[in-house]
C-alpha positions as CSV (number, residue, x, y, z in Angstrom):
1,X,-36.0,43.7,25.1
2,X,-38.2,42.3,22.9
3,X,-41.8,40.3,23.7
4,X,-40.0,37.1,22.7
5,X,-37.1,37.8,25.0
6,X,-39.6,38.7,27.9
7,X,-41.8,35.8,27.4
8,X,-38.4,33.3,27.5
9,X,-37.2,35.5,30.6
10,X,-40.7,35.0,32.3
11,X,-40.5,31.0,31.3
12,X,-37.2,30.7,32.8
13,X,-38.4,32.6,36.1
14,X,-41.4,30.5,36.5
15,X,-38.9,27.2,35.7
16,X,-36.5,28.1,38.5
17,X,-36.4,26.2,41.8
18,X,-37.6,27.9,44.4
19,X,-35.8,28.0,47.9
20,X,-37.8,25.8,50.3
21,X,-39.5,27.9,53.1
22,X,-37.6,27.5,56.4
23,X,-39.3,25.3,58.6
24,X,-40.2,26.2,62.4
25,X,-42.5,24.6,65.0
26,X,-44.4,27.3,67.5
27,X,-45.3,25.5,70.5
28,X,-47.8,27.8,72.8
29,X,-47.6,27.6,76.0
30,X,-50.1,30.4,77.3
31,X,-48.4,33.5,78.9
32,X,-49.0,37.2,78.1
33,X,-48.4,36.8,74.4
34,X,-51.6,34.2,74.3
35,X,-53.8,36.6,76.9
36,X,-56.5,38.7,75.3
37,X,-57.0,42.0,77.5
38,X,-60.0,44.0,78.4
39,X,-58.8,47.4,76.4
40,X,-56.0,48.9,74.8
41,X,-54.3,49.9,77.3
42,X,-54.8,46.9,79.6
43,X,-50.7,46.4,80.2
44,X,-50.8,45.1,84.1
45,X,-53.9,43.4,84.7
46,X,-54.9,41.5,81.5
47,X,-55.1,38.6,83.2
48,X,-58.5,39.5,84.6
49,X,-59.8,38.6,81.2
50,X,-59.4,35.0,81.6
51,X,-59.4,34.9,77.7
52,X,-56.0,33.1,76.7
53,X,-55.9,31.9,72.8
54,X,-54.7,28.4,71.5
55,X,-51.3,29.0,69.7
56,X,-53.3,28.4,66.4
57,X,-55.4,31.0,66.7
58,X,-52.4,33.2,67.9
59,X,-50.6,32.6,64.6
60,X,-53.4,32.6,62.3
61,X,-54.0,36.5,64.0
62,X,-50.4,37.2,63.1
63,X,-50.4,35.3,59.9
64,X,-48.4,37.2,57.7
65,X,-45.2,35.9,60.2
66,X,-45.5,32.9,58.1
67,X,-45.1,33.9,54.5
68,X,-43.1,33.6,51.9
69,X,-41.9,36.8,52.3
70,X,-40.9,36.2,56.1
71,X,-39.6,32.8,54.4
72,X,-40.9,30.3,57.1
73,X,-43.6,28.0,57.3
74,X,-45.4,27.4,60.9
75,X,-46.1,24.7,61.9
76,X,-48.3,25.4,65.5
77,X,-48.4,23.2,68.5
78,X,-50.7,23.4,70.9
79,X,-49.3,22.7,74.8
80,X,-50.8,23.6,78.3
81,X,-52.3,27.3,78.2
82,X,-51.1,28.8,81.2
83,X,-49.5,31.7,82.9
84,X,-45.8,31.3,83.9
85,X,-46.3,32.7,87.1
86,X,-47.9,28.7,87.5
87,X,-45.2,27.0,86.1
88,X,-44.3,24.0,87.3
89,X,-42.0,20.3,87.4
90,X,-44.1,18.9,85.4
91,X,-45.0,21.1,83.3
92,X,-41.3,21.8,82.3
93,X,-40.6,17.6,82.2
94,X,-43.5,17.7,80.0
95,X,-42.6,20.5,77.8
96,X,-38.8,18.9,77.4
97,X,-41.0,15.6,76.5
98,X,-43.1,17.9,73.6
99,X,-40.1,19.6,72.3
100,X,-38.3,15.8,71.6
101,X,-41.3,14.7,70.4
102,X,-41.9,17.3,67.9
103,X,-38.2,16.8,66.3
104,X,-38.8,13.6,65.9
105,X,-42.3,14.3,64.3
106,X,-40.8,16.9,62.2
107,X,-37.0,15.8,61.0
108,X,-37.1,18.6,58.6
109,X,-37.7,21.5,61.3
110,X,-34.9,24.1,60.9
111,X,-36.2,25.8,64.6
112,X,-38.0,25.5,67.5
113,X,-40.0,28.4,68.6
114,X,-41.9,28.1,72.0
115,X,-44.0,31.4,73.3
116,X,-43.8,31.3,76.9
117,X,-45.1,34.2,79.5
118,X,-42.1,36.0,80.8
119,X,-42.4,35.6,84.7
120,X,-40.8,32.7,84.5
121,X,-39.1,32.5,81.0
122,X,-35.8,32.3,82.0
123,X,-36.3,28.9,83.9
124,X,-38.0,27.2,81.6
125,X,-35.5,27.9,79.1
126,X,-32.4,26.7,82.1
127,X,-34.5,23.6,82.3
128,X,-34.8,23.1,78.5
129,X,-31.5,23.8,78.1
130,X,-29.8,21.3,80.5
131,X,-32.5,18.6,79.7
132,X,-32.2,18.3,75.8
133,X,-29.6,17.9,73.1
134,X,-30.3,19.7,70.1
135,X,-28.5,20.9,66.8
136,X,-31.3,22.8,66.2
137,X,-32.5,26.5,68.0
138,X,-35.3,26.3,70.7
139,X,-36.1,30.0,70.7
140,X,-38.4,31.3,73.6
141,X,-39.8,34.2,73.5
142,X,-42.6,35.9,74.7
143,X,-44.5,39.6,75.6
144,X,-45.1,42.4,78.1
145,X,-48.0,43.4,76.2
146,X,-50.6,41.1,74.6
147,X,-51.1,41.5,71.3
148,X,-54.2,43.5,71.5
149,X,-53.0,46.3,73.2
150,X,-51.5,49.8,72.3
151,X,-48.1,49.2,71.3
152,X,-47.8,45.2,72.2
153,X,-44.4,43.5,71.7
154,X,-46.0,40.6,70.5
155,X,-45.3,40.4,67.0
156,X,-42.2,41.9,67.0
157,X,-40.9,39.4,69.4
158,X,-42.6,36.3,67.3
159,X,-40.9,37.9,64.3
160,X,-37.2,38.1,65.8
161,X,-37.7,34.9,67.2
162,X,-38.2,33.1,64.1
163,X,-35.7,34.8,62.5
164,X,-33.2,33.3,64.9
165,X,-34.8,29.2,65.0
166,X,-34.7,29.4,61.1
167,X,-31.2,31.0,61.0
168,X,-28.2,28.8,60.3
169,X,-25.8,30.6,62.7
170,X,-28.1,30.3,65.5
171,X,-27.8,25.7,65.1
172,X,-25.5,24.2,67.7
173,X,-26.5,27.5,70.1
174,X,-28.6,25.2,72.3
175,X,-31.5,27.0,74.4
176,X,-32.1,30.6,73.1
177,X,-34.2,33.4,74.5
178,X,-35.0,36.4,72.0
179,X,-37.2,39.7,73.7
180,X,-37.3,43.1,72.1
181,X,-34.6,42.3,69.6
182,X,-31.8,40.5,71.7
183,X,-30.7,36.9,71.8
184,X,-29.7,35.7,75.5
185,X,-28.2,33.2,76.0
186,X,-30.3,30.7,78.7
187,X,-27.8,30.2,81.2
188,X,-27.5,34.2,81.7
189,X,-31.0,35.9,80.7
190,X,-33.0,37.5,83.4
191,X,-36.3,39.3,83.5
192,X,-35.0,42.7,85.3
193,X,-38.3,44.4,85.0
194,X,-42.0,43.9,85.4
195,X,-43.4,45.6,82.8
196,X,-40.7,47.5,80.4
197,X,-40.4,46.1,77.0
198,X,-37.0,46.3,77.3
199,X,-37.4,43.8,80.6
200,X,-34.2,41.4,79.6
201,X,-31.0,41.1,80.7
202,X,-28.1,39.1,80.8
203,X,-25.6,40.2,83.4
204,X,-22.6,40.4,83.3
205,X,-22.1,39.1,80.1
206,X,-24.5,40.7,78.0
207,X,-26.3,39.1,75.4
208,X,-25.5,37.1,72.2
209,X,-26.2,38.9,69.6
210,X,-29.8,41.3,68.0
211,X,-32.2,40.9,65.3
212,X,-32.9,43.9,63.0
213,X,-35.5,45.8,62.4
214,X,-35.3,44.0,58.8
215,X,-35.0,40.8,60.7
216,X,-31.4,40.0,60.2
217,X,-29.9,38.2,62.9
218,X,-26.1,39.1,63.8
219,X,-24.6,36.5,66.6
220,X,-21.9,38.2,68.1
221,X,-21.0,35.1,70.3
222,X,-21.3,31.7,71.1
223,X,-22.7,30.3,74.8
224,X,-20.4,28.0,76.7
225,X,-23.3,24.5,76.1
226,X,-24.0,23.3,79.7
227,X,-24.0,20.2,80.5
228,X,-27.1,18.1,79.5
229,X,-28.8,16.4,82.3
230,X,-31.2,14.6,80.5
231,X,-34.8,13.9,81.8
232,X,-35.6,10.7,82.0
233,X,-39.0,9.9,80.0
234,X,-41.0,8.6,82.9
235,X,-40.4,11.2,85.0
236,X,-43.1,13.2,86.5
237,X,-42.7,17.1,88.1
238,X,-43.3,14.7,91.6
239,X,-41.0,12.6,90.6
240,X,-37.8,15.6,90.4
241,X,-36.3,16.6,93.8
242,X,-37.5,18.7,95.6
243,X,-34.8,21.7,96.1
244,X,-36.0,25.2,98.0
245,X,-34.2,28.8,98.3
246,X,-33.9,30.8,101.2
247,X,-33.3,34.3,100.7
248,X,-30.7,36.0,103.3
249,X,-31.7,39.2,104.8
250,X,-30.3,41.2,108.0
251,X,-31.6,39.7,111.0
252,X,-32.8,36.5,109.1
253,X,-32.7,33.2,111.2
254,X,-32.5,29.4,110.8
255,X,-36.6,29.0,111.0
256,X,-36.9,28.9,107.5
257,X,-33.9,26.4,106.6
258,X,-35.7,24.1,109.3
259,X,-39.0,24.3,107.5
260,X,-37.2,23.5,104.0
261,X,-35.4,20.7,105.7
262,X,-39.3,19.6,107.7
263,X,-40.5,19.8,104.1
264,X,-38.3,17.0,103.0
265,X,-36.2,18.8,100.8
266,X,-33.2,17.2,99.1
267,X,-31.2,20.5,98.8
268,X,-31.4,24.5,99.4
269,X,-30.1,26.7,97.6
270,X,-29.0,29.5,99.6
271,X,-29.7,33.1,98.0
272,X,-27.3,35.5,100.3
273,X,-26.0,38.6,101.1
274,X,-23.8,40.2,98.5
275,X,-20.2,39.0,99.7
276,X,-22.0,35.4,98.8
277,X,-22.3,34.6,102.5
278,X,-25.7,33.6,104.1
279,X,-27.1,35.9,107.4
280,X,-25.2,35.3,110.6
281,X,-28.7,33.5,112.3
282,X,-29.2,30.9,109.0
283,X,-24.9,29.8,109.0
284,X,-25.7,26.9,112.3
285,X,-28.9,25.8,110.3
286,X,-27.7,25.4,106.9
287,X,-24.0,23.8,108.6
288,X,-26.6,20.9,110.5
289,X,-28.7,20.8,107.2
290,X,-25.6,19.8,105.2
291,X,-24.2,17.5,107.8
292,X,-28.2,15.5,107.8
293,X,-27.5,15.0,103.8
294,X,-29.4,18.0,102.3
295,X,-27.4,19.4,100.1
296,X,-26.5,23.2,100.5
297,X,-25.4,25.7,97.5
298,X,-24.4,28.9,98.6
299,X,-25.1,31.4,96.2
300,X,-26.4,35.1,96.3
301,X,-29.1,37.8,95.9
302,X,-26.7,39.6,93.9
303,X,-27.5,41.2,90.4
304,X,-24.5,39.7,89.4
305,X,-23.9,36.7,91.5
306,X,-20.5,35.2,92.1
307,X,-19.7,33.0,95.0
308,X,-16.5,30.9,94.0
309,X,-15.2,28.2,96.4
310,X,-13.8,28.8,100.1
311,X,-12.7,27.4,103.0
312,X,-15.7,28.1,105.0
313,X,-18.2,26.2,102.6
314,X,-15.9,23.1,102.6
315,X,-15.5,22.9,106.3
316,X,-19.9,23.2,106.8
317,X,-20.0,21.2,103.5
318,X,-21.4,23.2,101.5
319,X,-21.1,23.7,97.5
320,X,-20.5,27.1,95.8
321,X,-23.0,28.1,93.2
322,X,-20.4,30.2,91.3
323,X,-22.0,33.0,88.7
324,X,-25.4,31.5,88.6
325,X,-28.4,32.7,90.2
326,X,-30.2,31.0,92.7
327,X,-33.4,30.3,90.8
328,X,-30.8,28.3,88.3
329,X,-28.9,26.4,90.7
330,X,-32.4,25.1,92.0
331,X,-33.1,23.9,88.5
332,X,-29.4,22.3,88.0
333,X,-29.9,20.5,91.3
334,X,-33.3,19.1,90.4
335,X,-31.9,17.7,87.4
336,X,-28.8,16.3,88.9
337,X,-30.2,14.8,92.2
338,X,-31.6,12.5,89.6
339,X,-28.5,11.3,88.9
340,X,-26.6,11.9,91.7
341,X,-26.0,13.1,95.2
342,X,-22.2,12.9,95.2
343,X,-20.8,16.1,96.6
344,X,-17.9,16.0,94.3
345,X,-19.5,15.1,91.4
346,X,-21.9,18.0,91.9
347,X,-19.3,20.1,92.9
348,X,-17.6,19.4,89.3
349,X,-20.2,20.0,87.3
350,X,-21.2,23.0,89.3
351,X,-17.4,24.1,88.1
352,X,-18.3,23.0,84.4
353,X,-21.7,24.4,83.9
C-alpha cells in the first residue's frame, strides 16, 4: 500500500465512531471483597484487620476493570461498609432505596453491579429481587478471598460480573448473582460453603448460565421473575414485620415457637425435617400460633427443599413454602405482610413466586 493509501486508511480510522463504553454503576457495600487482610494467606480471619476500603478505592485498585478494553465505564457508589454477616431490614430497605435512586441518577446505565460479602449474599439479592422492577441487570457479586491475598477471587468475580450488568442478554433477567464464573439466578443461589471459591449453588435447578475466561457471557436460561413486592419509600428495617425461623430437630419442642410468638412476631417460618414436617414437640405450638394470627410457613432444612400443600397444613392453618428455603420465605413474608395478611392471598403468591 502506498503512504498515501496508509495516511487516508489512518484518517478514516481516526474519523470512525467509536462504540460508546458500556455503562455500569458499582455500589460497595463492604463484605470480604472491600476487607484488607493481615497477610497473604489471611483467608478466614481477615476481619481482624478492621481495614474495609470505600468502593472507590476498591476500583481504582482494580482499575484496569474499567477500560476500554474491558469496554465499561464505572461509575462507583459508595453505601454502608459492612460485613454481611450484619446485614439487616434496613439496610436492605435502604439499599433497594440506593439502587432506584441510582437509575434514576444515571438513565444511561446499562447494569447494576453491587459487591456484597457473601454470608448473606443470597438474601440481599431475594430482597432486591422482589422489591424492585428493573429492565436492567443488578449483578451481586462478591469474594472468599480479599483481594490482597494469595489467589483472591476478587477481580475475577468483579470482572464476570460486569460482563453480565453490561450484557444485553442478561436485561429483563431481574436480580442476578455471578461467583467464580456462574450466573444464579436470585431466587435459587445458595452459599453451600464457607470458604471454597467455588462456594455457590443453586439446587436443584442449577444455574443460568457462565462467563468465560475471555469474559463472554452465555445465558443458558431465563429465571421465572417473582413477583415484585415493592418497598414502600418510607419504610424503615423497623418498620418491615418481623418474621423468625425455627429450625426442627429430633427431640425439638414448642419453647422456641413460644418465644417467637412472646417476641411479637407476625409469622415463622418453620425450617423442618426433610419430609417437610416440623418435630413431633413444635406441631401443638405452631397449630395454637396459627390459630392466635401468626402466620406459619412450613418449609424445610432440606438441601433441596420442597414442601407442596397438604391436608395437615390446611387443617392447623398453616401455608406451604413450596421449593424455597426458609431464609427466603422469611424475606417473601416481610415484604408481603406489608401488604397483606390474607391467608389466601399469601397462599397464591406463595404458589406464583
Amino acid at each position: 500500500m502506498s503512504e498515501t493509501g496508509v495516511r487516508e486508511r489512518d484518517l478514516q480510522a481516526s474519523q470512525a465512531p467509536q462504540e460508546r463504553l458500556k455503562r455500569v454503576a458499582v455500589i460497595g457495600t463492604g463484605g470480604t471483597f472491600a476487607m484488607h487482610a493481615r497477610h497473604r494467606f489471611d483467608w478466614i480471619e481477615y476481619g481482624e484487620s478492621g481495614v474495609v476500603h470505600p468502593i472507590a478505592q476498591v476500583l481504582e485498585d482494580l482499575r484496569d476493570l474499567g477500560s476500554v478494553s474491558e469496554g465499561v465505564e464505572l461509575v462507583p457508589v459508595p453505601f454502608r461498609a459492612i460485613g454481611s454477616t450484619a446485614i439487616s431490614a434496613d439496610d436492605w430497605t435502604a439499599l433497594a432505596r440506593l439502587v432506584r435512586e441510582t437509575v434514576d441518577m444515571h438513565p444511561a446505565l446499562d447494569g447494576i453491579v453491587v459487591t456484597h460479602g457473601t454470608a448473606t449474599m443470597e438474601e440481599t439479592a431475594w430482597f432486591l429481587s422482589l422489591a424492585l422492577d428493573l429492565d436492567i441487570p443488578v449483578v451481586l457479586t462478591g469474594a472468599q478471598r480479599p483481594a490482597n491475598t494469595a489467589g483472591s477471587d476478587a477481580p475475577a468475580n468483579l470482572r464476570a460480573a460486569l460482563a453480565v450488568a453490561k450484557c444485553p442478554a442478561a436485561r429483563g433477567l431481574g436480580v442476578l448473582v455471578v461467583m467464580d464464573g456462574w450466573v444464579y439466578d436470585a431466587r435459587d443461589v445458595t452459599k453451600a460453603s464457607s470458604f471454597d471459591l467455588s462456594a455457590f449453588e443453586a439446587p436443584p435447578f442449577g444455574p443460568l448460565g457462565r462467563v468465560d475466561a475471555n469474559g463472554e457471557v452465555h445465558i443458558a436460561r431465563a429465571p421465572r421473575r417473582p413477583r415484585v413486592l415493592p418497598t414502600d419509600e418510607r419504610l424503615t428495617g423497623q418498620a418491615l414485620p418481623r418474621v423468625d425461623i425455627v429450625l426442627s430437630y429430633a427431640g425439638a419442642d414448642g419453647a422456641l415457637v413460644r418465644a417467637c410468638v412472646d417476641a411479637g412476631c407476625r409469622a415463622i417460618v418453620c425450617a423442618g425435617l426433610a419430609p417437610g414436617r416440623p418435630a413431633g414437640g413444635q406441631a401443638a405450638a405452631l397449630a395454637e400460633a396459627a390459630r392466635n394470627g401468626v402466620v406459619v410457613v412450613q418449609s424445610t432444612r432440606a438441601a433441596r427443599p420442597m414442601v407442596p400443600e397438604q391436608a395437615f397444613l390446611r387443617a392447623d392453618g398453616i401455608l406451604a413454602g413450596g421449593d424455597l428455603a426458609p431464609q427466603k420465605l422469611r424475606i417473601f413474608l416481610m415484604l408481603a405482610l406489608t401488604q397483606t395478611s390474607s391467608l389466601e392471598t399469601l397462599r397464591q403468591w406463595l404458589r406464583d413466586i
